[in-house]
Backbone bond lengths (Angstrom), bond angles and torsions (degrees), N, CA, C in turn:
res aa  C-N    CA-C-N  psi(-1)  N-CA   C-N-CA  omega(-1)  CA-C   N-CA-C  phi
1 X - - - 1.440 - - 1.531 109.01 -
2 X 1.644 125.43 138.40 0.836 110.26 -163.21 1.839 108.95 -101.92
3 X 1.398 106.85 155.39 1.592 101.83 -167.73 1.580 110.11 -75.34
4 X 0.918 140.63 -167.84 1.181 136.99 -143.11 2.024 97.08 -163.46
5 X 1.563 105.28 95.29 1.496 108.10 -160.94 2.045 105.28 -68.71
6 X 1.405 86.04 115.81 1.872 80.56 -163.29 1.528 95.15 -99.84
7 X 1.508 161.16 75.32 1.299 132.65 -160.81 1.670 115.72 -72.97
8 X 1.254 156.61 -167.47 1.506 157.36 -43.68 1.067 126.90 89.87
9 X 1.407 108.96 120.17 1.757 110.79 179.94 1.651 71.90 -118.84
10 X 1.498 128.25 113.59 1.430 124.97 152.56 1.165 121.89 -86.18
11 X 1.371 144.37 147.40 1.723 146.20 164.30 1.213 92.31 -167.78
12 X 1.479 95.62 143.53 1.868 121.33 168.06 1.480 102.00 -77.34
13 X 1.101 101.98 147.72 1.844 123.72 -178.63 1.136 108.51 -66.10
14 X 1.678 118.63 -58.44 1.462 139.04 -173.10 1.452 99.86 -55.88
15 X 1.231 132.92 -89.69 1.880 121.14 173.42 1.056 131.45 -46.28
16 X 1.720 115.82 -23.29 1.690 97.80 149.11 1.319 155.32 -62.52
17 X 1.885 88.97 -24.07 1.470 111.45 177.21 1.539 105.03 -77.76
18 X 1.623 120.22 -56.52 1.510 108.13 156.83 1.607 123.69 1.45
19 X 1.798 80.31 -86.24 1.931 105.14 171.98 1.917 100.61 -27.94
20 X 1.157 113.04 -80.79 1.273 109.96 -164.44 1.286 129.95 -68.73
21 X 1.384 131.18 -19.73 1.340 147.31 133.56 1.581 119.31 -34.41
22 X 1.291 119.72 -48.79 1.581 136.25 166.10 1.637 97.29 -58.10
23 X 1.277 117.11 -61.27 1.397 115.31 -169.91 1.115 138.72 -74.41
24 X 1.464 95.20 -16.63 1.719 111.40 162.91 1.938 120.73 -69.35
25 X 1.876 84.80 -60.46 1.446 96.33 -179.66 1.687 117.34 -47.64
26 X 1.877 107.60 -53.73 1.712 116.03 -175.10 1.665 99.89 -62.76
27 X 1.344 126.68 -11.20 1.233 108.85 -179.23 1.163 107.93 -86.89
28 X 1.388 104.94 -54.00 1.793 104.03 -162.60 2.082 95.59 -69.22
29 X 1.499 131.62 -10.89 1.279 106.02 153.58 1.591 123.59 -64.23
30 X 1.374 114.38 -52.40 0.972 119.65 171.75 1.766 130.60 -38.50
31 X 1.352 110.72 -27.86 1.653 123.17 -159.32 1.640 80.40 -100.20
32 X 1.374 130.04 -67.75 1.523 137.67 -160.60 1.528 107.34 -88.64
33 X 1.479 142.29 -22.68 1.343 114.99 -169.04 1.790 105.35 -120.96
34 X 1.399 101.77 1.86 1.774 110.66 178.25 1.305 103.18 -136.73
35 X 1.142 131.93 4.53 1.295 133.62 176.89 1.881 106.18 37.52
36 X 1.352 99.21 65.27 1.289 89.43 -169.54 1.415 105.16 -151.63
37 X 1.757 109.45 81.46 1.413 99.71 -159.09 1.559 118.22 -106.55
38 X 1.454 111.21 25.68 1.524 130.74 167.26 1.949 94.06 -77.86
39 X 1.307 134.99 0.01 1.282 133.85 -159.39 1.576 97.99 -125.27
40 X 1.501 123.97 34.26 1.456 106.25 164.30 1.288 102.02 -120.40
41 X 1.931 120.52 16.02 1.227 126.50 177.68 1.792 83.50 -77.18
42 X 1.226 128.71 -66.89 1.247 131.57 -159.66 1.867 108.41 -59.01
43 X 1.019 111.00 -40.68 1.656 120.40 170.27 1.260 109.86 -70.34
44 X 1.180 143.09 -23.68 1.513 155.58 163.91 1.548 90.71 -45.08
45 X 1.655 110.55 -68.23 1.303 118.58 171.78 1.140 149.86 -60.36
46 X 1.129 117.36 -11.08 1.746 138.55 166.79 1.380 108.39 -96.00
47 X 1.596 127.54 -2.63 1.240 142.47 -163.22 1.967 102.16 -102.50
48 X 1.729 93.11 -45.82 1.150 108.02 166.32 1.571 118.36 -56.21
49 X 1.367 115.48 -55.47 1.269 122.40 160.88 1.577 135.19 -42.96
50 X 1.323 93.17 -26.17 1.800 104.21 172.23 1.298 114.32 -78.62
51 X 1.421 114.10 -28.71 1.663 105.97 -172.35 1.603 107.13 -95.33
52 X 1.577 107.62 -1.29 1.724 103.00 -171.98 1.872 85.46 -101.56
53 X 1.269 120.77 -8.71 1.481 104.72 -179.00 1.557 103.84 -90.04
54 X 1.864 120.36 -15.28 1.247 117.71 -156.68 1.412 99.05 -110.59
55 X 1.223 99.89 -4.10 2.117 108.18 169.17 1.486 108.82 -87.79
56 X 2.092 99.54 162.76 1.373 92.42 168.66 1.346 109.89 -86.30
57 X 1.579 115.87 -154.98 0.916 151.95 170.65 1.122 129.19 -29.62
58 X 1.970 111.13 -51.82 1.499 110.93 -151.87 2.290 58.37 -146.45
59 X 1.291 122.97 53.73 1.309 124.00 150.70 1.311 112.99 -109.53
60 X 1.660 107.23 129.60 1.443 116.73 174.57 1.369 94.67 -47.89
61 X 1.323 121.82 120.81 1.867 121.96 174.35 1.672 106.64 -89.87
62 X 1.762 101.22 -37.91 1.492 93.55 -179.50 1.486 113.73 -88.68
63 X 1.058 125.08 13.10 1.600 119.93 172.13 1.460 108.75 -112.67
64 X 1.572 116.66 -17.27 1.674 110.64 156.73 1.661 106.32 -64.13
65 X 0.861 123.87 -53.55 1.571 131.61 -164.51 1.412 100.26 -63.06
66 X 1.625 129.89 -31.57 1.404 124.28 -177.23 1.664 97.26 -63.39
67 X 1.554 112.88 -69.80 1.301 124.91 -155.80 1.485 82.58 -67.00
68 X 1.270 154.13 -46.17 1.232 105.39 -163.02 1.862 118.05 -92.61
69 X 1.217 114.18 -2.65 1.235 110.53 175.26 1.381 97.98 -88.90
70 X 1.389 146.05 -12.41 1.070 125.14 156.87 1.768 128.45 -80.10
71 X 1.689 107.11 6.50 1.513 103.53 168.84 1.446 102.70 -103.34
72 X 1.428 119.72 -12.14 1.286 135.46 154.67 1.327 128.62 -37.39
73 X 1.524 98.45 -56.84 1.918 104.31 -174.73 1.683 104.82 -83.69
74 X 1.573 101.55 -21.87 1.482 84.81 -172.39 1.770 97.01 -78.93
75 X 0.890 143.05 -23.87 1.628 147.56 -164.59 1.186 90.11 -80.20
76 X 1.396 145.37 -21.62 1.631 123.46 -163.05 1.431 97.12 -109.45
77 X 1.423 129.05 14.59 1.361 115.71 169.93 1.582 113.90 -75.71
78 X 1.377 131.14 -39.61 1.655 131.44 163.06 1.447 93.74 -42.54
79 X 1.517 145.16 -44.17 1.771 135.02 -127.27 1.308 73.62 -100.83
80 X 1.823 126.01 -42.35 1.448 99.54 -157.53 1.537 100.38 -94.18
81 X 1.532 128.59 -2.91 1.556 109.39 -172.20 1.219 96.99 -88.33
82 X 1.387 137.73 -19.96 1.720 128.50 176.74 1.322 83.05 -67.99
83 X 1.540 133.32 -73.56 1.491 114.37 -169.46 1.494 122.85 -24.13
84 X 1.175 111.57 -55.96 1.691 104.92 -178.40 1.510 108.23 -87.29
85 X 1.217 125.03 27.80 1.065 109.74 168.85 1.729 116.10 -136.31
86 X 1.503 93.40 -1.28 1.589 97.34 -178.75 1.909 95.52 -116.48
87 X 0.937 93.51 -24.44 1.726 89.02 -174.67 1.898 108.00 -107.27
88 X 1.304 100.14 -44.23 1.976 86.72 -179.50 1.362 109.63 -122.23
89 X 1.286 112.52 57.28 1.785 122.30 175.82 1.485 85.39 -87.77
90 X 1.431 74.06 134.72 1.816 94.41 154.51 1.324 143.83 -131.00
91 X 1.576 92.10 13.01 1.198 112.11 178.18 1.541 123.86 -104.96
92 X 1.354 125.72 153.12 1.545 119.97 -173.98 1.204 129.37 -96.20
93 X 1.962 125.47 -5.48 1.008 126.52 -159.97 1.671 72.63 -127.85
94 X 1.838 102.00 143.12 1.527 97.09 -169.03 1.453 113.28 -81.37
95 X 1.761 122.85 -8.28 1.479 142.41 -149.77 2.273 85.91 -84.80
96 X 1.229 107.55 -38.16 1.467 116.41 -174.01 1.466 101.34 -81.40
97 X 1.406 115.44 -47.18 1.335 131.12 -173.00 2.181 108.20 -52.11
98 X 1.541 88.54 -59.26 1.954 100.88 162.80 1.326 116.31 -50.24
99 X 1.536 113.77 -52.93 1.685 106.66 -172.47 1.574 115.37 -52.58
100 X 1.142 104.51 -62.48 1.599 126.53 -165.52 1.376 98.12 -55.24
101 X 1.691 109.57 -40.11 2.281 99.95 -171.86 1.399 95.38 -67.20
102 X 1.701 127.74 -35.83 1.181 121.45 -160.66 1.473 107.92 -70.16
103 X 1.724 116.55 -32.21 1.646 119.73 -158.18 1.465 87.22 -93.67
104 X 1.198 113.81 -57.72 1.561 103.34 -166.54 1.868 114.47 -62.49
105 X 1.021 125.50 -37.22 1.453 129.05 168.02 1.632 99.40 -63.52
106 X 1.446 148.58 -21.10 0.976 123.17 -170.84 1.673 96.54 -100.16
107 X 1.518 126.81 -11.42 1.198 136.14 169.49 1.666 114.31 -74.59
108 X 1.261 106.01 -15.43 1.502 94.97 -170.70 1.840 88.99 -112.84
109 X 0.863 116.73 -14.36 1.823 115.27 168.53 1.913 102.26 -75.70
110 X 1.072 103.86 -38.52 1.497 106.85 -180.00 1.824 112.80 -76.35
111 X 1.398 111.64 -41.07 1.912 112.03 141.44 1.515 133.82 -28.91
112 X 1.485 93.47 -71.02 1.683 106.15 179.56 1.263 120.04 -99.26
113 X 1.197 122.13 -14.31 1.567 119.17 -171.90 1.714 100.54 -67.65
114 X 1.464 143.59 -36.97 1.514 141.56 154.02 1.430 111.68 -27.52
115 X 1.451 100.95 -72.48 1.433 102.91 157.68 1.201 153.06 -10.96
116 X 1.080 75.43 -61.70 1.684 91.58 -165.34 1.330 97.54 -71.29
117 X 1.386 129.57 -49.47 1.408 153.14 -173.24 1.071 99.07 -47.72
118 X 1.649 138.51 -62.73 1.481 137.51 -165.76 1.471 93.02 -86.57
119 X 1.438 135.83 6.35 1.656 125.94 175.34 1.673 96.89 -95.25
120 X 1.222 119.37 -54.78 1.414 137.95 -153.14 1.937 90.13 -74.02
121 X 1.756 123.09 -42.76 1.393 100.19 -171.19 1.523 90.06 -107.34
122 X 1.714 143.79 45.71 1.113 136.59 119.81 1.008 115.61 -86.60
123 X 2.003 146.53 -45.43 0.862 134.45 145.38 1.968 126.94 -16.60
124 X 1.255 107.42 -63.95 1.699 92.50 162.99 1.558 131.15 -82.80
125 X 1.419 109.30 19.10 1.463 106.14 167.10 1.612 107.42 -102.45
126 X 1.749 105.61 -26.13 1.708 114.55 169.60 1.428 121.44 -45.99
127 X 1.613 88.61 -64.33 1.829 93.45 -180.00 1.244 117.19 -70.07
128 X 1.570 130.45 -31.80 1.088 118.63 -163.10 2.114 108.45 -84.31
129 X 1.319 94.74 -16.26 1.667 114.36 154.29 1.673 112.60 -59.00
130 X 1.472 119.01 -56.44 1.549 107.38 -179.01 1.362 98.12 -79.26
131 X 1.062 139.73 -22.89 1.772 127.01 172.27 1.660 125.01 -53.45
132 X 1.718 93.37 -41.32 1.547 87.76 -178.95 1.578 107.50 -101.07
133 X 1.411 123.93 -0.06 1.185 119.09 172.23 1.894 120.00 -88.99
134 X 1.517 111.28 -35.16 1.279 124.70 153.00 1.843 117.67 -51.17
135 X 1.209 96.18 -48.88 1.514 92.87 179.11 1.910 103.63 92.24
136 X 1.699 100.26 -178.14 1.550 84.32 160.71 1.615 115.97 104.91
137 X 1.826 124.26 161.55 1.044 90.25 161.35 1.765 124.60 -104.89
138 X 1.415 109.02 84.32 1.430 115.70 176.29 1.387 114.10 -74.56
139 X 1.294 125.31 100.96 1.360 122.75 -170.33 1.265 125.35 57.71
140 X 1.356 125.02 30.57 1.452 122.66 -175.97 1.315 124.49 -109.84
């Protein structure tokens, strides 16, 4: 009898939420306390790293780190439209001032949010690479 090809996107809940908790918090530091928001490509990636340190063993590490840096990027669009709208408005009437945080923050999530995605599930294929190559108990 022939099998019946069913595929699976598997990831644990618990290291994704990590993932997205990591990716919320390193962003909104990144956007509000360094003003430096070319740097949530790299936090995307240390985000990735959080969910392959907060998984087990035989846990997809890079498919926790996808799903949660992708509930990640969508949550930091409010963190980054106050950003452009409380820190680099340039406009004087607040009705112009709203549009632009809303379009331009949804333009720069539509930039990096790809990004971030192939940073955050190389980040958990990195660590979870020095975990089983180190050996040990690294997060286990």
């Amino acid at each position: 009898m022939p099998r019946r090809f069913d595929p699976e996107f598997e990831y644990a809940r618990s290291p994704a939420l990590w993932a997205w908790s990591a990716t919320v918090v390193l962003g909104a530091a990144v956007v509000f306390l360094f003003r430096r928001p070319a740097w949530l490509l790299p936090s995307a990636f240390v985000a990735g790293g959080v969910a392959a340190v907060r998984g087990d063993l035989y846990d997809q590490s890079a498919n926790d780190a996808f799903v949660g840096v992708l509930l990640g990027t969508m949550s930091l669009h409010p963190v980054i439209a106050s950003y452009r709208l409380v820190v680099r408005s340039e406009f004087d009437a607040l009705g112009d001032a709203l549009f632009f945080a809303a379009a331009l923050s949804a333009a720069d999530l539509l930039v990096y949010g790809p990004l971030m995605l192939v940073l955050g599930y190389l980040g958990g294929v990195f660590v979870d690479y020095l975990r089983r190559r180190i050996g040990g108990p690294i997060a286990y």
